[in-house]
TORKOL-207663 format. One record per residue (C-alpha): residue in three letters; z, x, y. Coordinates in steps of 0.1 Angstrom, whole numbers, padded with zeros to 4 digits. Layout:
N
residuo = ALA&zz = Z&xx = X&yy = Y;
...
END
This chain:
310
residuo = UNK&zz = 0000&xx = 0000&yy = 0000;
residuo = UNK&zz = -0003&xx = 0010&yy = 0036;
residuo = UNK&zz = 0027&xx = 0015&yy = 0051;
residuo = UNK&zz = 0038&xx = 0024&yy = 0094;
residuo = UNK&zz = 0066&xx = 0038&yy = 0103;
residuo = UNK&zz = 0070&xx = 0032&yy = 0138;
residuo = UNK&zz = 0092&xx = 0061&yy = 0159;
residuo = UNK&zz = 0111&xx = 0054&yy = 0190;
residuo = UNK&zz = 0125&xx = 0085&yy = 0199;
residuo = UNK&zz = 0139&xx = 0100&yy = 0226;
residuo = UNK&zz = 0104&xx = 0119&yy = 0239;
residuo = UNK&zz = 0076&xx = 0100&yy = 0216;
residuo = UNK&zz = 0070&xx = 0069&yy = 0207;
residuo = UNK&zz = 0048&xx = 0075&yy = 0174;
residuo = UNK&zz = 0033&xx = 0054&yy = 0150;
residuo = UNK&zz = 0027&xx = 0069&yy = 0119;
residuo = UNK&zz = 0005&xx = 0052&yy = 0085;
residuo = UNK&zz = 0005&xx = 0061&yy = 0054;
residuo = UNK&zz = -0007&xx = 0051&yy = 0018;
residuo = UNK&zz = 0019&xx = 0051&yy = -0006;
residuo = UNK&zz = 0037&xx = 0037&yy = -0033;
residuo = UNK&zz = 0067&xx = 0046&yy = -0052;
residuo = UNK&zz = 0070&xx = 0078&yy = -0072;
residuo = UNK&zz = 0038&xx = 0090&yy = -0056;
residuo = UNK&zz = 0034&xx = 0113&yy = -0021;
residuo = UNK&zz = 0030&xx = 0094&yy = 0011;
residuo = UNK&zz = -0004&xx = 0107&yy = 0024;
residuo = UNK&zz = -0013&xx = 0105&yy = 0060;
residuo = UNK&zz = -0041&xx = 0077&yy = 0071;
residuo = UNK&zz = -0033&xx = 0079&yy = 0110;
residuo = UNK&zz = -0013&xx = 0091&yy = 0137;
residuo = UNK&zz = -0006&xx = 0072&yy = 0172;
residuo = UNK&zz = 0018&xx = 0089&yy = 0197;
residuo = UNK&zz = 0029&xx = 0082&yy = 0234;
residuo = UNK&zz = 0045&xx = 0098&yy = 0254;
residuo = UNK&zz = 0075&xx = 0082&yy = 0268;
residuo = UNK&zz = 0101&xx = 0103&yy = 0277;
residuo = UNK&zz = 0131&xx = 0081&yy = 0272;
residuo = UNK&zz = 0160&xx = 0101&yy = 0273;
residuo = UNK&zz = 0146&xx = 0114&yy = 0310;
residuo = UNK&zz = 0144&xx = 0078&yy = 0319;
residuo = UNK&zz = 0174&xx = 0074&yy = 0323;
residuo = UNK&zz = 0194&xx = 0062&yy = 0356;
residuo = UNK&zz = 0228&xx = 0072&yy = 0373;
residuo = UNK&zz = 0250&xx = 0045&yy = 0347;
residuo = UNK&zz = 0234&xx = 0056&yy = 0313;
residuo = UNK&zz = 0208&xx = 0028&yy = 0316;
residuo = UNK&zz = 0168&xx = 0027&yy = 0309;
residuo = UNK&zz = 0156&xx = 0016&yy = 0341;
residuo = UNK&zz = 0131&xx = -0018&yy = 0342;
residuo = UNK&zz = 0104&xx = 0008&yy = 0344;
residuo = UNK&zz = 0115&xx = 0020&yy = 0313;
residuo = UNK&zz = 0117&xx = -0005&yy = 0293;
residuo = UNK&zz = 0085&xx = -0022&yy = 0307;
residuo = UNK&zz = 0068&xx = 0018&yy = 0299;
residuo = UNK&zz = 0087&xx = 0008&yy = 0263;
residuo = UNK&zz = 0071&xx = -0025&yy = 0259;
residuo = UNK&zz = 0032&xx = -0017&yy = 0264;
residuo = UNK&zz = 0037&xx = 0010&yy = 0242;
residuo = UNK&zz = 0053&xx = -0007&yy = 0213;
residuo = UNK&zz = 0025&xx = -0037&yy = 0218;
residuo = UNK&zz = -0002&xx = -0002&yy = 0217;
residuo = UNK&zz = 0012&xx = 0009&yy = 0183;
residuo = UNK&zz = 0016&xx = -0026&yy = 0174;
residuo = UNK&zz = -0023&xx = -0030&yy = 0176;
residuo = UNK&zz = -0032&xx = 0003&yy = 0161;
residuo = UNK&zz = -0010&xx = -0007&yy = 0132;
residuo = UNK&zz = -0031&xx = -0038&yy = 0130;
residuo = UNK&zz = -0067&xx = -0021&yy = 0131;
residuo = UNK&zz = -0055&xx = 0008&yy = 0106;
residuo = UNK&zz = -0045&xx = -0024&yy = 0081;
residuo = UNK&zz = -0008&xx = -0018&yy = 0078;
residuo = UNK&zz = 0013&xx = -0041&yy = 0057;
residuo = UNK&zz = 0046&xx = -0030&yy = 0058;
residuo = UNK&zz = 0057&xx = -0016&yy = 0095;
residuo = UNK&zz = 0091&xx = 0003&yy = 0093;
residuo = UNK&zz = 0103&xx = 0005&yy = 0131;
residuo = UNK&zz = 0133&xx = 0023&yy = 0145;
residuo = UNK&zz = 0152&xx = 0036&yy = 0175;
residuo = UNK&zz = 0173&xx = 0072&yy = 0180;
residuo = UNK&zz = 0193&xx = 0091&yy = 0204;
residuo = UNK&zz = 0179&xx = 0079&yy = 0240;
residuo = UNK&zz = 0184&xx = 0038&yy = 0227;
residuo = UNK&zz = 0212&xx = 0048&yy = 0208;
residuo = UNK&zz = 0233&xx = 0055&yy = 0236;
residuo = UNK&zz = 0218&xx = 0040&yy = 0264;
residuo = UNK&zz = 0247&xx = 0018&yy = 0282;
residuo = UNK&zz = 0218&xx = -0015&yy = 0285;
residuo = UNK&zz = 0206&xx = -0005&yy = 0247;
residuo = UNK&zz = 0211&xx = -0042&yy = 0235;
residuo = UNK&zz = 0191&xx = -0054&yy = 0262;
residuo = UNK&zz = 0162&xx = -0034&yy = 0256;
residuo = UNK&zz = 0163&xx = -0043&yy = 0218;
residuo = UNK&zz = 0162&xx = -0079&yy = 0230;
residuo = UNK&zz = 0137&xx = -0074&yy = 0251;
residuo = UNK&zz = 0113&xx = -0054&yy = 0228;
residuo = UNK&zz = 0117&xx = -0080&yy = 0200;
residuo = UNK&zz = 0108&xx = -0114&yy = 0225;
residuo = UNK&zz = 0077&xx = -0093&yy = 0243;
residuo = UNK&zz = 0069&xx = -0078&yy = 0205;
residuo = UNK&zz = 0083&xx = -0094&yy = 0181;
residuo = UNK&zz = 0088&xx = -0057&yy = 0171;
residuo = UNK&zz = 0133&xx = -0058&yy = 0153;
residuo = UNK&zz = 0140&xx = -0021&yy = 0162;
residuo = UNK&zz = 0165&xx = -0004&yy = 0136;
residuo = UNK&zz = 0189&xx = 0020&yy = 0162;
residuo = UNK&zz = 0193&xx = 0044&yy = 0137;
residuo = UNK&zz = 0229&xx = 0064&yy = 0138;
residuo = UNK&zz = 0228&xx = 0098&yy = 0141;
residuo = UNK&zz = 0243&xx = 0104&yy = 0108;
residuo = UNK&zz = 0216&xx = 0085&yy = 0092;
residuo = UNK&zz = 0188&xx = 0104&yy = 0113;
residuo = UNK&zz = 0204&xx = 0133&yy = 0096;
residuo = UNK&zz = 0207&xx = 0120&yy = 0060;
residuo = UNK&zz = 0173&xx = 0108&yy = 0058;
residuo = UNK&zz = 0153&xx = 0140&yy = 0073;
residuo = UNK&zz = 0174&xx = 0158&yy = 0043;
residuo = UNK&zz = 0161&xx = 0132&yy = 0025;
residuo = UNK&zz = 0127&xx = 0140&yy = 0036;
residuo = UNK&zz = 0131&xx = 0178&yy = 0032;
residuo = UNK&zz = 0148&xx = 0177&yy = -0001;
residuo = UNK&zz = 0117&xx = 0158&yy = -0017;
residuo = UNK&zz = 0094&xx = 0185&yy = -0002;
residuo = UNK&zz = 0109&xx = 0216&yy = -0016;
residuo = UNK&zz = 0125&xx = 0199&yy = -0048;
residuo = UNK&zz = 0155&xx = 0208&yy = -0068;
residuo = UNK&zz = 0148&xx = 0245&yy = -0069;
residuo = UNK&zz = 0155&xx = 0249&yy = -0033;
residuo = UNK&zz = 0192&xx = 0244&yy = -0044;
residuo = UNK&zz = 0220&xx = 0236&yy = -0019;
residuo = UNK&zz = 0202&xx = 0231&yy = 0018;
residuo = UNK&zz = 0211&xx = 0236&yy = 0052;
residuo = UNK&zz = 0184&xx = 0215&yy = 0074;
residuo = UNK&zz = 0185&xx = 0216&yy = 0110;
residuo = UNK&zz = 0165&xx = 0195&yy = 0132;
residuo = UNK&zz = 0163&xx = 0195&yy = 0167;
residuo = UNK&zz = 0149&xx = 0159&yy = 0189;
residuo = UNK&zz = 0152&xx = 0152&yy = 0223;
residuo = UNK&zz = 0183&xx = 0135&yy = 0223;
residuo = UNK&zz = 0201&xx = 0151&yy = 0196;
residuo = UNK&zz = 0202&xx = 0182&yy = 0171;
residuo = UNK&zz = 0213&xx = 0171&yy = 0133;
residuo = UNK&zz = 0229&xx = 0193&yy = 0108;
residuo = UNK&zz = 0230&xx = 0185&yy = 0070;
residuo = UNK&zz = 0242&xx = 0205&yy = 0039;
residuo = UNK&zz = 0239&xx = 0192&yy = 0006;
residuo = UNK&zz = 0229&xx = 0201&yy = -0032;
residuo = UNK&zz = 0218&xx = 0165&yy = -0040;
residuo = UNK&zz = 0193&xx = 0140&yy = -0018;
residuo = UNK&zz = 0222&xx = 0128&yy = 0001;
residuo = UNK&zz = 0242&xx = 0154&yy = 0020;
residuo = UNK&zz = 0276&xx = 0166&yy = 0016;
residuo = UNK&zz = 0279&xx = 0166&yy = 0053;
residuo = UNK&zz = 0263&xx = 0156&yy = 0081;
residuo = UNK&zz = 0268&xx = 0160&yy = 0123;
residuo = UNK&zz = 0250&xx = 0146&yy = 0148;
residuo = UNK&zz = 0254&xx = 0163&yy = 0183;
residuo = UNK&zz = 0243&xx = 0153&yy = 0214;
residuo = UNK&zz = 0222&xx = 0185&yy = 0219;
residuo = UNK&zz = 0185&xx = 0174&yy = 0223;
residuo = UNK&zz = 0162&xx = 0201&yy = 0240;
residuo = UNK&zz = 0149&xx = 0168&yy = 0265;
residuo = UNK&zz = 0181&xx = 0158&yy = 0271;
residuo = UNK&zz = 0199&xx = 0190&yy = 0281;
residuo = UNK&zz = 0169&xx = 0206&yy = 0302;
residuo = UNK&zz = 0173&xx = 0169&yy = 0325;
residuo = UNK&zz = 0208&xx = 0178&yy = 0328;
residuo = UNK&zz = 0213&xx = 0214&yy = 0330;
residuo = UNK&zz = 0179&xx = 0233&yy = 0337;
residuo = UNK&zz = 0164&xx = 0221&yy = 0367;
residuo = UNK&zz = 0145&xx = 0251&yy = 0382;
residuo = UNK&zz = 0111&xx = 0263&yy = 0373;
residuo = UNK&zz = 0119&xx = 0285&yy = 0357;
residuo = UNK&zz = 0156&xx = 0281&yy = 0350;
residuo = UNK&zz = 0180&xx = 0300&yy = 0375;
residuo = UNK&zz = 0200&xx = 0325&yy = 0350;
residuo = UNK&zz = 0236&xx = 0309&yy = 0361;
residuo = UNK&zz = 0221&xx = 0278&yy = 0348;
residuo = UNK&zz = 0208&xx = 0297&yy = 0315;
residuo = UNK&zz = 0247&xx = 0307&yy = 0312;
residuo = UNK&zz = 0263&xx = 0274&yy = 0317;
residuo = UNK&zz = 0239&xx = 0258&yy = 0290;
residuo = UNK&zz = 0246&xx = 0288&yy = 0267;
residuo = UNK&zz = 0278&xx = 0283&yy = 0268;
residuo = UNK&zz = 0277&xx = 0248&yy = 0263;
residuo = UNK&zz = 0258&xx = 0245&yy = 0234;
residuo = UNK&zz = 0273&xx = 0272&yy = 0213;
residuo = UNK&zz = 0309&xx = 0252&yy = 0224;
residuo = UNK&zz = 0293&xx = 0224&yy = 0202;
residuo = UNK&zz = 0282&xx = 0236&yy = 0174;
residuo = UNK&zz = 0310&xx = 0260&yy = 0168;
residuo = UNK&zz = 0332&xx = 0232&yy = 0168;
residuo = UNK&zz = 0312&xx = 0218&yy = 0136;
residuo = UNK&zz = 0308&xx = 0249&yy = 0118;
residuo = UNK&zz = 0334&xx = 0249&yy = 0094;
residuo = UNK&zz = 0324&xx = 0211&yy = 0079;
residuo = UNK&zz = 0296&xx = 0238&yy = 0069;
residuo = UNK&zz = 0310&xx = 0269&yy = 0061;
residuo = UNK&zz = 0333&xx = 0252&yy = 0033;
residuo = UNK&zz = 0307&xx = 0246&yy = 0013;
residuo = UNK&zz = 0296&xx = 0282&yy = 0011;
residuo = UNK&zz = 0263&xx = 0295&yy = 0018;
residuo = UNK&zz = 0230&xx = 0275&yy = 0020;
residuo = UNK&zz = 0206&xx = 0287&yy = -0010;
residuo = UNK&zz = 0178&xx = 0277&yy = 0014;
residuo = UNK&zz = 0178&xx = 0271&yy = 0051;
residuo = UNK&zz = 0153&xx = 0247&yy = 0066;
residuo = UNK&zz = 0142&xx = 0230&yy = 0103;
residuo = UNK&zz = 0119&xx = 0202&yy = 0114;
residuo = UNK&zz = 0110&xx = 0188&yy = 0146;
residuo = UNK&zz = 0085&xx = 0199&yy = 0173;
residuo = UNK&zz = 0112&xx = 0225&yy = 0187;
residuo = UNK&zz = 0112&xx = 0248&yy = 0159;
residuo = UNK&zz = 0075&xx = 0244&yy = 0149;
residuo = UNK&zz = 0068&xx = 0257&yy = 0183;
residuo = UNK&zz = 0094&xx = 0284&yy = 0181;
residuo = UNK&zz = 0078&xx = 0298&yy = 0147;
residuo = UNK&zz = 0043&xx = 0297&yy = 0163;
residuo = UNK&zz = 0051&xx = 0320&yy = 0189;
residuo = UNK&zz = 0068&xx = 0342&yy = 0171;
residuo = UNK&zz = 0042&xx = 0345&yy = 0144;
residuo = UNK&zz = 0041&xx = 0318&yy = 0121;
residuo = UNK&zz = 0006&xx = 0304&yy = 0112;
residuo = UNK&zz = -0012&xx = 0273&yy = 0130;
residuo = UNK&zz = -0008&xx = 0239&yy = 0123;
residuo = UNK&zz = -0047&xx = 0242&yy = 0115;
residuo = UNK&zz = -0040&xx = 0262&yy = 0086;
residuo = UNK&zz = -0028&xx = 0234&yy = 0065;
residuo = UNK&zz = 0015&xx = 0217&yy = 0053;
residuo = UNK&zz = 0010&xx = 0240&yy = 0028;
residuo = UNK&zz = 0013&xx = 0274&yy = 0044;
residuo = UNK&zz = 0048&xx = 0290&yy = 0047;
residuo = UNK&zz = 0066&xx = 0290&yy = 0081;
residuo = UNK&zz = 0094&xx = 0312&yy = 0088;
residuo = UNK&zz = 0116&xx = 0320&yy = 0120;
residuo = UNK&zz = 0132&xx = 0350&yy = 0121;
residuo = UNK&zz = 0170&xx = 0348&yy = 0139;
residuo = UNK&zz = 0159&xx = 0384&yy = 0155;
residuo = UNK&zz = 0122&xx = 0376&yy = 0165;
residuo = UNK&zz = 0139&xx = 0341&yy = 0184;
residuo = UNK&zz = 0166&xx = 0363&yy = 0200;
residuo = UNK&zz = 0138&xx = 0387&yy = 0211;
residuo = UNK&zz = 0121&xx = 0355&yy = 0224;
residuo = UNK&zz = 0150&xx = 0335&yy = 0241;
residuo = UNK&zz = 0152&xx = 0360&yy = 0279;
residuo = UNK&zz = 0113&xx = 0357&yy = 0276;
residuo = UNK&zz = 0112&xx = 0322&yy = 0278;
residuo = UNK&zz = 0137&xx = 0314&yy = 0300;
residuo = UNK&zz = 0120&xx = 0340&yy = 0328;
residuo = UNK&zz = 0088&xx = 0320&yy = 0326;
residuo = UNK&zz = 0074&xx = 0291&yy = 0339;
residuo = UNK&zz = 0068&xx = 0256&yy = 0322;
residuo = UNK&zz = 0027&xx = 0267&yy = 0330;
residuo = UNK&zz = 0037&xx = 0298&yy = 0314;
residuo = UNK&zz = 0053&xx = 0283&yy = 0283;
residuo = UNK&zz = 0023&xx = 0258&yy = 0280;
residuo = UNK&zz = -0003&xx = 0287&yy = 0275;
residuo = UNK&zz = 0020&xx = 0299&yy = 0247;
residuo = UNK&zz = 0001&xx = 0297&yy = 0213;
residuo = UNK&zz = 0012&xx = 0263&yy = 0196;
residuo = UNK&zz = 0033&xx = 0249&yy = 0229;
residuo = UNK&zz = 0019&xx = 0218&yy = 0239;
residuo = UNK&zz = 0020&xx = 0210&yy = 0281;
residuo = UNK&zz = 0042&xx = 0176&yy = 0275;
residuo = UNK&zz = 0070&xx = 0203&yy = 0255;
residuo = UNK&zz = 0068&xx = 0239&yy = 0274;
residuo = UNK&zz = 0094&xx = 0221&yy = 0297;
residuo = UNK&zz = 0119&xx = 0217&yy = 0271;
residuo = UNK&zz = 0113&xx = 0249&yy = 0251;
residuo = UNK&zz = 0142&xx = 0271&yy = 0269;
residuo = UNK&zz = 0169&xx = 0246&yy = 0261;
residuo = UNK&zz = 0153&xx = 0241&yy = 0226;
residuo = UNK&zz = 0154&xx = 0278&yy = 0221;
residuo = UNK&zz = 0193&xx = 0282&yy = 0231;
residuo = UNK&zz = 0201&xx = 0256&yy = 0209;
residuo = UNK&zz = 0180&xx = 0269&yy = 0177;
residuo = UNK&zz = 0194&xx = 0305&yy = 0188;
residuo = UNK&zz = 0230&xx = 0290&yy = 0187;
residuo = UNK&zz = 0226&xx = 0270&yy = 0156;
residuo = UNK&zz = 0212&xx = 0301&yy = 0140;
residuo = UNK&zz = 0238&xx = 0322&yy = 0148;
residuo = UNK&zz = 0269&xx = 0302&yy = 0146;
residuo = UNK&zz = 0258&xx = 0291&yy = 0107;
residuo = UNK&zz = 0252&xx = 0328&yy = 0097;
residuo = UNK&zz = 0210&xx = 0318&yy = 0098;
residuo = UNK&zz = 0187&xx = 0352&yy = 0092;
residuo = UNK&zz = 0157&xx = 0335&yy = 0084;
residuo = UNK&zz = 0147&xx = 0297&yy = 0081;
residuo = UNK&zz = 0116&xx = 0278&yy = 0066;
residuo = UNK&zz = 0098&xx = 0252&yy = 0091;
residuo = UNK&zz = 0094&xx = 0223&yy = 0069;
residuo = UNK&zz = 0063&xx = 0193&yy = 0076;
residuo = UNK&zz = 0084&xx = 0166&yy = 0067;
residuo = UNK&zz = 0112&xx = 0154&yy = 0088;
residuo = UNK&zz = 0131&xx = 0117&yy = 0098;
residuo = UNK&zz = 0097&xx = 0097&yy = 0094;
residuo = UNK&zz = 0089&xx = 0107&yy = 0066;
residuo = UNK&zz = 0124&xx = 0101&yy = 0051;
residuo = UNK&zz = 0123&xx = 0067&yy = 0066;
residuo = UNK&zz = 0091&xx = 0059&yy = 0045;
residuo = UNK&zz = 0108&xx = 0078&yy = 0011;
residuo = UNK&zz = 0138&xx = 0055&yy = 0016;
residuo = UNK&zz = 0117&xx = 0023&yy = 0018;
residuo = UNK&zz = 0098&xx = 0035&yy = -0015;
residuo = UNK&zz = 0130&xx = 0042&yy = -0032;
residuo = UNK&zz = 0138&xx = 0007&yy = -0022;
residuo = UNK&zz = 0104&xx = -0009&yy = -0035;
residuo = UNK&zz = 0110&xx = 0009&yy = -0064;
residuo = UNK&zz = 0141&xx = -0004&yy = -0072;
residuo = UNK&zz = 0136&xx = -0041&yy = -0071;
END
């Protein structure tokens, strides 16, 4: 069947179809993406602004017909961070469904984490052993550990690279106080998770999604998305920590004419980096594998787990 999985999140709204049915591999019939920028959106009381929301609307009613012309029958659609915790988000839910008819699913950010380990447990399979998956969004960064397909633990910190360059990197580029500050910040964060992680003992295999860390492995040497899901991606804790000063001293013009950064990103790629340099460190990280499969694809896994089942 061809399923849509329909992805508010907190810098994209994205529509992705698939064919699939249980036991098989969800393979890729189309991708739809706007830009939306929520988590920027919002104003002075936590709120998405009524140009916001009506930004929300068209776009949701755009996916809505793409999913129609690429023959979806199942659409799968859900909210993270920037609805999550926006002070008006049951407003906007309402408001989606009556212009839609579109039921967003705000997804926790425990769940977010659960299901892309979900998602990046099915893609490297039982011999990767016990994982550690990071993934960084623009509202959030999620941490998971676990031997089985649900985690043994699982954080969800308020650390998104869109997020904390609207609140804490203004300049172009970044003033080096401001650099600090956010440095400081974020590793204040994570440390304070660390030991739900370090009980467990060492990862056998350490693993990122998202857009952040597929950039940051381009441009420090990992092949091009061109090249195929089937190539191996690595970052290198040294070769980001060689990268972090460089970043932060260029422009957002500058980062955009980086191999792999894309314009609507290069803004968010300093705080990005600090927080993958952070995570890196603080969990003991030499080297991680950039995995293709992240939260919508675990969304789709979980509803073929479900078909499955009944």
């Amino acid at each position: 069947m061809r399923l849509g999985v329909l992805d508010v999140g907190s810098n994209t709204v994205h529509l992705l179809v698939v064919d699939a049915h249980p036991g098989a591999r969800p393979l890729p019939a189309h991708s739809h993406k706007a830009e939306l920028r929520l988590a920027q959106l919002l104003d002075g009381n936590g709120a998405i602004g009524p140009d916001g929301v009506e930004k929300l609307v068209d776009v949701v009613q755009d996916a809505l017909q793409a999913a129609e012309d690429k023959g979806v029958e199942d659409l799968l659609p859900f909210a993270t961070s920037a609805v999550r915790e926006a002070s008006n988000a049951d407003d906007v839910l309402a408001r989606v469904k009556a212009e839609t008819g579109v039921e967003l699913q705000v997804l926790s950010g425990a769940e977010e984490a659960r299901l892309t380990f979900l998602a990046v447990r099915r893609w490297f399979g039982w011999s990767a052993g016990k994982l550690l998956v990071l993934d960084i969004g623009g509202g959030s960064l999620e941490i998971a550990y676990g031997i089985d397909e649900e985690p043994d633990t699982a954080v969800s910190l308020p650390l998104g690279a869109g997020r904390l360059t609207a609140g804490w990197l203004p300049g172009d580029p970044p003033s080096s106080d401001d650099i600090r500050a956010l440095r400081r910040h974020v590793r204040a964060e994570i440390a304070r998770t660390v030991g739900e992680f370090s009980r467990f003992g060492a990862p056998d295999h350490v693993v990122a999604t998202s857009k952040t860390f597929k950039q940051l492995a381009r441009i420090a040497g990992a092949a091009r998305s061109a090249d195929g899901l089937y190539v191996q991606r690595e970052l290198k804790r040294g070769s980001l920590q060689a990268w972090v000063p460089r970043l932060a001293a260029m422009t957002t013009a500058q980062r955009s004419a980086l191999p792999g950064v894309s314009e609507g990103r290069s803004g968010q790629l300093v705080a990005g980096a600090l927080v993958a340099e952070a995570a890196m460190d603080l969990l003991e990280v030499e080297n991680l594998e950039v995995c293709p499969w992240a939260l919508r694809e675990g969304v789709i896994l979980r509803r073929l787990d479900h078909m499955g089942s009944a």
